[in-house]
C-alpha positions as CSV (number, residue, x, y, z in Angstrom):
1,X,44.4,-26.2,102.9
2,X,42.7,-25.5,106.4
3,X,39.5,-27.2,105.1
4,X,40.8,-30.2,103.8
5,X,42.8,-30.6,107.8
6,X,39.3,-30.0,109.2
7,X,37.6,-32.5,107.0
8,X,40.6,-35.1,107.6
9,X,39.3,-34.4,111.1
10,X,36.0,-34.2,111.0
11,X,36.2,-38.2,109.4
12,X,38.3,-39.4,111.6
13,X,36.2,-38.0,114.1
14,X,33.4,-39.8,112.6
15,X,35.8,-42.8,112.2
16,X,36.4,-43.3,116.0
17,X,32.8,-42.7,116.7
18,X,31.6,-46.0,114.5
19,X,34.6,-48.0,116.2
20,X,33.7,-46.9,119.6
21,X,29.9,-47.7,119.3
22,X,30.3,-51.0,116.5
23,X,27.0,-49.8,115.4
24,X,27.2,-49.2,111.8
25,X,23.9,-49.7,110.8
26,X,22.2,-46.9,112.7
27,X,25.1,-45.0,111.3
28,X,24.6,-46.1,107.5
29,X,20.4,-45.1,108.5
30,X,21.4,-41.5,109.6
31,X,24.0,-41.0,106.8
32,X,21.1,-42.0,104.1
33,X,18.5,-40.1,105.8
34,X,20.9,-37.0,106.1
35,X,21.5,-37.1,102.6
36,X,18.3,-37.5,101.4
37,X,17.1,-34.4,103.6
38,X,20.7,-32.7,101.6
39,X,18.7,-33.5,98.5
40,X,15.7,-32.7,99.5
């Protein structure tokens, strides 16, 4: 149950970051290039 807190957190984290800098598309960018390196 601790995970699922710290990945609650870990979103919302993320969450406040995107409103804060309103610049989703570098964000979108470095989520598709992280998972594409996650894949390999």
């Amino acid at each position: 149950m601790k995970t699922r807190k710290y990945d609650q957190f870990l979103c919302l984290s993320v969450s406040l970051i995107l409103i804060m800098d309103h610049d989703l598309e570098t964000f979108l960018r470095t989520a598709l290039g992280f998972k594409s390196l996650s894949v390999g």
